[in-house]
Legacy VTK file of the C-alpha trace (Angstrom):
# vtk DataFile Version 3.0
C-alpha trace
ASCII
DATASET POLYDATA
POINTS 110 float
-89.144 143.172 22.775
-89.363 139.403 21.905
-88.100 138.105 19.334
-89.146 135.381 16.654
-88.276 132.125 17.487
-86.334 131.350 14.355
-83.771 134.351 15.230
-83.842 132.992 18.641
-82.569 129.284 17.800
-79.991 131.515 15.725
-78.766 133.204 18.720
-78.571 130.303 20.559
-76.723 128.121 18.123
-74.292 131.021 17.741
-73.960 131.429 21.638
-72.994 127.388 21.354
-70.427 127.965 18.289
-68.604 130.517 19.999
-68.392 128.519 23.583
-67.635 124.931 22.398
-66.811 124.839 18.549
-63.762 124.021 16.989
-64.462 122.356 13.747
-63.797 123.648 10.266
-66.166 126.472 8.357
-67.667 123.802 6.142
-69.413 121.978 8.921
-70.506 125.206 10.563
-71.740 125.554 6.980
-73.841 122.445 6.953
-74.822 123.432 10.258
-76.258 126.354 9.298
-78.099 124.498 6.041
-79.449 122.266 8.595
-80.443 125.388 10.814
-82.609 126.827 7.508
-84.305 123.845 6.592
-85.848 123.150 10.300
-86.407 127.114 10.019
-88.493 126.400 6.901
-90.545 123.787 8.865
-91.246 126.082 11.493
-92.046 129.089 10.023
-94.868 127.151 8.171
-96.230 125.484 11.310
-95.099 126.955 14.661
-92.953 123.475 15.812
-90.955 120.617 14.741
-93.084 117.403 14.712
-91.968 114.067 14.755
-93.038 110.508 16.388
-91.146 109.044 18.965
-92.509 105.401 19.155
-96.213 105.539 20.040
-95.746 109.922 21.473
-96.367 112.609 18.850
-94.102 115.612 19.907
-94.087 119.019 18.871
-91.340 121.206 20.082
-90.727 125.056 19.829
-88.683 126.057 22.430
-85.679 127.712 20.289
-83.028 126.916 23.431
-83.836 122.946 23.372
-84.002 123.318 19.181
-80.912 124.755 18.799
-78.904 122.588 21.553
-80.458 119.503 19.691
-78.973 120.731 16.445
-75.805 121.699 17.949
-75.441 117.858 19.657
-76.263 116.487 16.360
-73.222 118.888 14.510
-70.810 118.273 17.522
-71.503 114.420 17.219
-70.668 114.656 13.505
-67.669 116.337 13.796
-65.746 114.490 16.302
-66.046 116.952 19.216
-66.540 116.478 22.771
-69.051 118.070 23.417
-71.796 116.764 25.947
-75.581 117.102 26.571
-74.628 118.282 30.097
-72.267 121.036 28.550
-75.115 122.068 26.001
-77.875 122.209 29.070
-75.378 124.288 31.096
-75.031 126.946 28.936
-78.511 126.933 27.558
-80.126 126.633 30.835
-82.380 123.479 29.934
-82.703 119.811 31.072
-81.103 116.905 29.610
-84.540 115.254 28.258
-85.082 118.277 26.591
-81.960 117.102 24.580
-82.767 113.879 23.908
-85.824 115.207 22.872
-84.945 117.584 20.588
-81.772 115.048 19.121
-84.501 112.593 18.182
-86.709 115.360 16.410
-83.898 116.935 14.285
-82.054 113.699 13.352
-85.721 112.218 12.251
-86.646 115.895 10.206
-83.448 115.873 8.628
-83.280 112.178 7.640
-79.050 111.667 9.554
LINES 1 111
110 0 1 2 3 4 5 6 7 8 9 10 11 12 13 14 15 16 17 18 19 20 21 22 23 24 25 26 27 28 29 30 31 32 33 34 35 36 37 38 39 40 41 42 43 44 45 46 47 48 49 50 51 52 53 54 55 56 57 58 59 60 61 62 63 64 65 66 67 68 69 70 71 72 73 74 75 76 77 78 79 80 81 82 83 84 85 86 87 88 89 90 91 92 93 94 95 96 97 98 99 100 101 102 103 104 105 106 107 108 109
């Protein structure tokens, strides 16, 4: 059975939390917030869209989605966590972090 790709990113970003996260329950909160809005976004359209310079990139892969989003809260809260630990555990390539970093720090405006 597959699943939607919103619950996907969900189980991903929870299979993150409980390998590498030790902040406090308000950030996983805010995580979480930021986890609903880009859910929002694509359950309207299908992807995340942004511009990177001249590119226009659409991404929908929940495993590079949610290890963006999880770089973005482990870079806010002071851990030290890597892209290479995120891609190791998530089974993706670094560019695919990058990627995905650029796209969910531009949608949510950090």
């Amino acid at each position: 059975m597959k699943t939607c790709i919103n619950n996907s990113i969900q189980i991903y970003l929870e299979q993150l939390l409980k390998q590498f996260d030790k902040s406090e329950p308000k950030y996983r909160d805010r995580l979480y917030d930021w986890y609903k809005n880009i859910r929002v976004e694509i359950a309207s359209k299908g992807f995340l869209y942004y511009k990177d310079g001249g590119r226009e990139m659409f991404l929908s892969n929940p495993k590079v989605l949610a290890g963006g989003l999880f770089y973005i809260h482990s870079i806010t809260t002071g851990q030290d966590v890597t892209q290479r630990m995120i891609t190791g555990v998530l089974g993706i390539n670094i560019s695919s972090i990058k990627d995905s970093y650029r796209a969910v720090k531009t949608f949510l405006d950090l």
